[in-house]
N, C-alpha and C positions, 0 to 999 in steps of 0.2 A: 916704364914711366909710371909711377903714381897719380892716384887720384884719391882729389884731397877729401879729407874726412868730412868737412865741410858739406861735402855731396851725396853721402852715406845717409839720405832721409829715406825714410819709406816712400812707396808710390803711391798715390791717391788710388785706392781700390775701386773705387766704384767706376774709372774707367778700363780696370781689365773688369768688372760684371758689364761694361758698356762694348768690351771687343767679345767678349763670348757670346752676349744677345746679336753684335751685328754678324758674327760668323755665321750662327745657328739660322738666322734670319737669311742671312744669303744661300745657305743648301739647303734654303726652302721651308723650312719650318715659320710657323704661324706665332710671332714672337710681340708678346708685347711689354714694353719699353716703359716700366715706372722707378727705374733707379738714376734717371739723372732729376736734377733740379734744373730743367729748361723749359720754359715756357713753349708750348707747341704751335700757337698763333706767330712767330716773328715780331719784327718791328713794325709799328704802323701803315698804314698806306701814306698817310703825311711824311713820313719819315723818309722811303722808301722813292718815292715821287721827288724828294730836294734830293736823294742823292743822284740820280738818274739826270736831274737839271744839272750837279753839280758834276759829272761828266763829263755831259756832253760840253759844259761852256764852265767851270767851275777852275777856280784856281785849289790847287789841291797842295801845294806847296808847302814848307814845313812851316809849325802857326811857331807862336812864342810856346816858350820850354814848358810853362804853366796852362797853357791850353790858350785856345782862341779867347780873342776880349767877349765876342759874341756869346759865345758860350758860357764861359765864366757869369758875364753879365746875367744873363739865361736862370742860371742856378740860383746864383742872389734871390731872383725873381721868385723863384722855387721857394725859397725859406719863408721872404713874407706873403706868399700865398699860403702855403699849409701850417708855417708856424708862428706866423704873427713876429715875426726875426727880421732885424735890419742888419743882411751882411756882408759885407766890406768885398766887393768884387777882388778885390786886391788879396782876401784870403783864400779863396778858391782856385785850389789847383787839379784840372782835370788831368788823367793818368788813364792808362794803356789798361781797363779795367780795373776792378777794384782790388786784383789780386797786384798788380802795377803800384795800386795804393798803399798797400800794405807794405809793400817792400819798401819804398819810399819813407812812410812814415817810420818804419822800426829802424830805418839805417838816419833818418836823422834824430831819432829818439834815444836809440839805443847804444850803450858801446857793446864790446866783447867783456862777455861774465858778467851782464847785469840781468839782473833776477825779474823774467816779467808773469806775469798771473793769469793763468785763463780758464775758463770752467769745462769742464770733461763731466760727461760728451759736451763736442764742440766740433767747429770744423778742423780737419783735422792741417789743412795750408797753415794756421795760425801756428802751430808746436814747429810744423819741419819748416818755414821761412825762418823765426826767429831760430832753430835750433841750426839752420846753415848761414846763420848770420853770427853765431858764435855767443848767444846768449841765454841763460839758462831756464827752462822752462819751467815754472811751477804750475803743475795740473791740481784746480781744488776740484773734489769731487762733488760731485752738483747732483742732488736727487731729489724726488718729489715732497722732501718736506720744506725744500727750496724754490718747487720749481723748476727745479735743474738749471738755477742761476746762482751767482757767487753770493754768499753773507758778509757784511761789514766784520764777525766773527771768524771766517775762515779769512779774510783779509789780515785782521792784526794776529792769528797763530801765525800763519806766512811772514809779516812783517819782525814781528819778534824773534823767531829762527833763525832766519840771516839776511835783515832786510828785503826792502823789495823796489823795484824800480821803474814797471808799467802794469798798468792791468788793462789786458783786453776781455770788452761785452760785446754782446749779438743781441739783438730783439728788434722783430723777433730772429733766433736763434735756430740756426740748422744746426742737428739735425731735429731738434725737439718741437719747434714752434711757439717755444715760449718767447712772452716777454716779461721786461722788466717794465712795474710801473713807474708814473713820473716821479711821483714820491721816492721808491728805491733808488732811482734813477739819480738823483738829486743828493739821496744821504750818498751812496756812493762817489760825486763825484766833489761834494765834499770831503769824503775822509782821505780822495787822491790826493787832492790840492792842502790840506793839510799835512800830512806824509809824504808831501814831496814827490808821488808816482803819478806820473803819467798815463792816464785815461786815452782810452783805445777803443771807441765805440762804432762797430759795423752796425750799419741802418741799410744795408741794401735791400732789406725786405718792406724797409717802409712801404707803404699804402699798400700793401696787402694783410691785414687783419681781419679778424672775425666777432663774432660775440656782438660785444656792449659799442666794439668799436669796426661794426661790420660798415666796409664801405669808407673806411678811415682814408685818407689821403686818395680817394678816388671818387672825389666828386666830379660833375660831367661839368662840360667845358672848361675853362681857364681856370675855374673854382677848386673846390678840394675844402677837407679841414683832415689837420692830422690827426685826429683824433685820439686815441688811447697811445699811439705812440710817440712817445717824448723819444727829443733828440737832445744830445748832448753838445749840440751848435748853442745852447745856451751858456754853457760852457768854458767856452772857447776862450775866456779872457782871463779863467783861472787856466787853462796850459791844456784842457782838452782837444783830443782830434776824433772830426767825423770823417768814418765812412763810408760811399755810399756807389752805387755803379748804377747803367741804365739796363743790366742785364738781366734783373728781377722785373720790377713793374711795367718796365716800357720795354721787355720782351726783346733786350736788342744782345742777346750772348754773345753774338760772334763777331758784332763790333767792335767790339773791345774798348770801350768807353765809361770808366769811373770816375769819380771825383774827390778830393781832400778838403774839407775846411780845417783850417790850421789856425792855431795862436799866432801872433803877431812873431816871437822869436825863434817858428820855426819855418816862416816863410821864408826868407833868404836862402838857407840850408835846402830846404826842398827845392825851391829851384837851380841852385846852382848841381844837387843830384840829378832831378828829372834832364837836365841838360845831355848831361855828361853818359848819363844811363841810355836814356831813349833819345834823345833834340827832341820830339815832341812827340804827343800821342795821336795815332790813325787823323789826318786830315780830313778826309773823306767821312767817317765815323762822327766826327767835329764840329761840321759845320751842316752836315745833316740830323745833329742829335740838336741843334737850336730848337726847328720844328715839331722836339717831344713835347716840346712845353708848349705847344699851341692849343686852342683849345678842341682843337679835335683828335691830338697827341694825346691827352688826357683823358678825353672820351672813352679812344681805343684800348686805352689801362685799365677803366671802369670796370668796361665790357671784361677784359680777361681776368678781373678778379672776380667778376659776376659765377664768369663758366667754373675759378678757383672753388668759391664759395660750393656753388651745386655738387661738385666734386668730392667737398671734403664731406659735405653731408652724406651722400652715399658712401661713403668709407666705415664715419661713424657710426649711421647706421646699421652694419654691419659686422661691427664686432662680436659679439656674441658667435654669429656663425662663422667667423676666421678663426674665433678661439683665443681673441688677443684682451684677458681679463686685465691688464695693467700697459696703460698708454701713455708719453707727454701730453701736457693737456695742447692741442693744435690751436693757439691763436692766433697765430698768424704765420706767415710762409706758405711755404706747400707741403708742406708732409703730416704724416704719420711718424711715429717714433714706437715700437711696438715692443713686447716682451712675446719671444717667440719657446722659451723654456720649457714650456707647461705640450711642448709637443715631444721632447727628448731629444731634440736635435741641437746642436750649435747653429748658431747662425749662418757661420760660411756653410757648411752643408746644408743647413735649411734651403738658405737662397740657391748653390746649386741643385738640390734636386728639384724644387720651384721652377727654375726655370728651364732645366731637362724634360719635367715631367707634365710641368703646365703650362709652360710656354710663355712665362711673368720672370720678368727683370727687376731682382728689387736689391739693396745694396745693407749689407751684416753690417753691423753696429761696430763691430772691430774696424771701421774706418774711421769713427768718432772717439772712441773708449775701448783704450786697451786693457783696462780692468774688470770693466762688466757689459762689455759689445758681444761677447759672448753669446750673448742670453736674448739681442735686439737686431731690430732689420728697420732700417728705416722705405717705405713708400712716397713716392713723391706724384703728387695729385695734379703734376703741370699740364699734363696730358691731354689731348679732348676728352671731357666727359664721357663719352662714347665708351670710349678707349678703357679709362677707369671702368667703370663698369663693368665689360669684359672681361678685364682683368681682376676685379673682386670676386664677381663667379665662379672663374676659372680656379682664383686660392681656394673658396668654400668648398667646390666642387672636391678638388686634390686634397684638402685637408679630411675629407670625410671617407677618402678612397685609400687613407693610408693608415 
C-alpha cells in the first residue's frame, strides 16, 4: 500500500534532541533540557483551579466549531486591552493550538500550487504544513542585515518569478527572537493587500519582549500595554490573519489552545473546516483558558516573563565565554539563536556531543535552515533560571575542555 507523498515531510528535530535527553535522563545521567521552547512554570493557578471546578461539575461537552462564545468573547477583550483594537467576537476562531491554527488558516487560504513566502530560518511546521498541503514554498533567506526578517525587496524578486500568493511573519520569531517593527509591520501588510497575497502573522510570542519593550503585553493585573509588538489584527479588513496560541505567554503547551482572527471572507470557510476537521477544540482547555485573561491570569504571565527576562540576561551575558561571536539579536521569545562554526563542528554534532559530554539539550539550526543551520544551535531560555544557569556553565566549562 502507498503512502502519499503528501506525508513525505521531515520530522520536527528538536523532538528526536527532546527523546535523546529523556533517554539519557532516564539511565540516570544529569540532563539538562534547554532545546524545547516550553515554558517550565505550566498554566496558572487560576487556570488550573476552573479546570478542577470544571470537572468535578463542568459541562465539558463539544462547544461551537469556532470555540466557545465565552472564550471568543474573552480574546476580543484581549485585543482592546493590549492593543487599543475593537474586535468583532464573531472573527475569533479558537483552534486545537496554534499549530490547529495554521492548518486551518493555509487550507482555507490556500489551493494546491500556490506559491506562499516565508523567512528562513523560521519555524520549521510553517514549510512542511503547507508543503503536505500541496503548495509551493518560497524560503527568502533572512540575515542580519534584515534582522532575519523578510524585505518588501525580496518580496517583489519572489513576486516577479512566478507570482506569489501568501506570506507568513513571526515576531517575535523562533528560532531568532526577532521582531518586526510596527512600521515594517504596516509597509508589509500593505504591499500583501496590494498584490493580492495573503498575510499570515504568528504573534504567539506576543507579551514576551525585551529591550525598549521589556514587559510589553505583561502588565500586572487586567492591564497590559503591547508595547513594541504590533499585531497585524489591524489588518484584518485588508484580508490579514492573526496567530496566536496560549501556549507561549500563559504557559498552557499541553492544552492545546490557540486562536484565529480572520477577515470577514474567511470566516465561513474556517468554520465550516474546524467543523469537519476537529467539531471543536479541547472543552476542558476552553472554558478554563476564560480565566487566562483574569487579572491574576495575567499577573502569573508577568511573573514568567520576569524569570524570561533574568534568564536571557545571563545567556548574554555570557557570550564571550560560550564563544558565540555572531547571535539573533533576542528581543523577544525565549531563545538564543547562535553561530556555533567558529568551534569546527556542525551543529548536529555540536549539539550531540553537548549533550553526551555535558549533559545540555540544545536543538542545531538545521531544524530552522536547511542552508545555513549548519553553522547555528538554537537555546531556549524557558527553563527555571536555575536551570539556565547550570546549564551555561556547564557549555563554558565543555567548550574550554575541548
Amino acid at each position: 500500500m502507498k503512502v502519499s507523498r503528501r506525508a513525505h515531510v521531515p520530522p520536527f528535530a528538536v523532538m528526536e534532541v527532546l527523546a535523546a535527553a529523556n533517554a539519557r535522563r532516564a539511565a540516570g545521567e544529569s540532563i539538562i533540557n534547554l532545546c524545547v521552547g516550553e515554558p517550565a512554570t505550566g498554566a496558572s493557578e487560576v487556570v488550573r483551579r476552573r479546570a478542577i471546578d470544571l470537572l468535578e461539575s463542568g459541562d465539558l461537552g463539544y462547544t461551537e466549531a469556532l470555540g466557545a462564545p465565552a472564550l471568543r468573547e474573552a480574546i476580543a477583550g484581549h485585543y482592546r486591552r493590549w492593543y487599543d483594537l475593537e474586535i468583532d467576537p464573531a472573527r475569533v476562531a479558537v483552534t486545537t493550538g496554534s499549530s490547529g491554527g495554521f492548518l486551518l488558516a493555509f487550507l482555507a487560504s490556500f489551493d494546491v500550487g500556490d506559491r506562499v513566502a516565508l523567512a528562513r530560518p523560521g519555524y520549521p511546521a510553517y514549510r512542511n504544513i503547507l508543503t503536505a498541503l500541496g503548495c509551493e514554498v518560497v524560503e527568502l533567506d533572512c540575515g542580519p542585515a534584515s534582522r532575519y526578517q523578510p524585505t518588501i525587496s525580496q518580496l517583489m524578486e519572489a513576486y516577479y518569478e512566478a507570482g506569489l500568493d501568501g506570506l507568513v511573519v513571526a515576531s517575535p520569531a523562533n528560532p531568532t527572537g526577532t521582531m518586526i517593527p510596527p512600521g515594517d509591520l504596516a509597509l508589509l501588510a500593505d504591499w500583501c493587500t496590494q498584490h493580492d497575497v495573503r498575510l499570515i502573522s504568528d504573534e504567539i510570542y506576543h507579551g514576551i519582549v525585551y529591550g525598549s519593550g521589556a514587559g510589553a503585553g505583561a502588565g500586572s493585573g487586567a492591564g497590559g500595554s503591547a508595547g513594541a509588538a504590533a499585531t497585524a489584527a489591524e489588518h484584518l479588513d485588508s484580508g490579514a490573519v492573526v496567530v496566536n496560541s496560549f501556549s507561549k505567554y500563559w504557559a498552557m503547551t499541553g492544552w492545546r489552545l490557540g486562536w484565529l482572527l480572520l477577515p470577514e471572507q474567511l470566516v465561513a470557510p474556517v468554520d465550516a473546516l474546524a467543523g469537519n476537521v476537529a467539531l471543536s477544540p479541547p472543552a476542558l482547555a476552553q472554558h478554563a483558558g476564560v480565566a487566562a485573561f483574569s487579572p491574576e491570569g495575567y499577573a502569573a504571565a508577568a511573573e514568567n516573563v520576569a524569570r524570561y527576562a533574568a534568564s536571557r540576561e545571563l545567556v548574554l551575558n555570557r557570550l564571550d565565554d560560550l564563544g558565540w561571536t555572531q547571535t539573533a539579536p533576542a528581543d523577544g521569545a525565549f531563545y538564543v539563536y547562535a553561530d556555533v562554526s567558529a568551534s569546527g563542528l556542525d551543529s548536529v554534532t555540536w549539539c550531540e556531543r553537548v549533550l553526551a559530554e555535558a549533559g545540555v539539550a540544545l536543538t542545531p539550526g538545521t531544524d530552522f535552515d536547511d542552508v545555513h543551520g549548519h553553522d547555528w544551535v538554537r537555546l531556549s531560555f524557558a527553563a527555571d533560571p536555575t536551570l539556565v544557569a547550570q546549564a551555561v556553565e556547564r557549555l563554558v566549562t565543555w567548550r574550554r575542555s575541548v
